[in-house]
C-alpha positions in Angstrom: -8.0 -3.2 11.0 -4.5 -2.9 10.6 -3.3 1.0 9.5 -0.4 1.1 7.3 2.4 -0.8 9.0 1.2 -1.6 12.9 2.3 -5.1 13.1 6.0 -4.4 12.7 6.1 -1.7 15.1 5.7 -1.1 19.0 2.5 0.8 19.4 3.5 4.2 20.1 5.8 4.2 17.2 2.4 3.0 15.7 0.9 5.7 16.4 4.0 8.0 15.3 4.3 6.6 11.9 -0.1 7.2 11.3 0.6 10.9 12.3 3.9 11.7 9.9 2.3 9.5 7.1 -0.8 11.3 7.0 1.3 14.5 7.9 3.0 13.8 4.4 -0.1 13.1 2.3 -1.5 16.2 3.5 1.4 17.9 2.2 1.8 16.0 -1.0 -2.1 17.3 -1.6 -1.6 20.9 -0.9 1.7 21.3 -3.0 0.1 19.1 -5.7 -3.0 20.9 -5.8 -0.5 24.1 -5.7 1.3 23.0 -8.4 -1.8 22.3 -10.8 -4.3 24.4 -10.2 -3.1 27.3 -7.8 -2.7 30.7 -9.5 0.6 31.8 -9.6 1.8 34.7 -7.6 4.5 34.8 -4.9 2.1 33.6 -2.0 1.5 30.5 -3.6 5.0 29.9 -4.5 6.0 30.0 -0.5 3.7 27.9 0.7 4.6 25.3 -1.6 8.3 26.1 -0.8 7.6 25.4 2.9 5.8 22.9 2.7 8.3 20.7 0.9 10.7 22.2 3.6 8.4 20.7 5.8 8.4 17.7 4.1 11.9 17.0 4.2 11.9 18.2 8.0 9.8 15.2 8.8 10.9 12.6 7.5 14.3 13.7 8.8 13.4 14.3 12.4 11.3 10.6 11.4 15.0 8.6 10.5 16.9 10.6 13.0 14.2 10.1 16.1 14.3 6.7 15.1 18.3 6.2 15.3 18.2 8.6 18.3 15.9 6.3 20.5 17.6 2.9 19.4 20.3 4.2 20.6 18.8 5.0 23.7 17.6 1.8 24.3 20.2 0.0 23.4 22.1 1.7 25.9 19.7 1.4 28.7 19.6 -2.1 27.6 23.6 -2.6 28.0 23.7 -0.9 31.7 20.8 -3.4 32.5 22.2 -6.1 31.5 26.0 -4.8 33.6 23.8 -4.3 36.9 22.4 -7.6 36.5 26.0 -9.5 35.9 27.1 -7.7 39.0 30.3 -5.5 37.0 28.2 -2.4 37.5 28.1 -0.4 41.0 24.2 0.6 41.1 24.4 1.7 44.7 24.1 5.7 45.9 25.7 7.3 48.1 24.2 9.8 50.1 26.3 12.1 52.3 24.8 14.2 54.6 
């Protein structure tokens, strides 16, 4: 059974995208359920607060994580491709 969007991801970013979806249903949930039938006093008011906080947290580390390891690989995959053309000097140098 295929969980939200498996089949256009590699399966540990799979698995990430099942943990920060649920992550922000669960937090939809609790603010909504704040929001509608919570009684309003100050404590109430904060945990919605940070849990939208949270919310935005998230999905920013989510995008940013994202670019962050592309990036990554991309490199990794330019300095593999150099060693294997030969234009790159792999070899190490160890001096007593």
């Amino acid at each position: 059974m295929k969980f939200f969007m498996d089949h256009k991801a590699s399966p540990d970013w799979a698995v990430r995208q099942r943990i920060i979806i649920l992550s922000l249903l669960w937090i939809a949930a609790i603010v909504t359920y704040l929001a509608v039938w919570g009684r309003p006093i100050a404590l109430s008011d904060t945990i919605a607060m940070n849990l939208i906080l949270l919310f935005g947290g998230i999905i920013g580390s989510y995008v940013f994580g994202a670019v962050w390891e592309t990036n990554s690989a991309r490199k990794v995959a330019v300095a593999q491709q150099a060693i294997e053309q030969g234009e790159a000097d792999a070899t190490v140098e160890v001096k007593p």
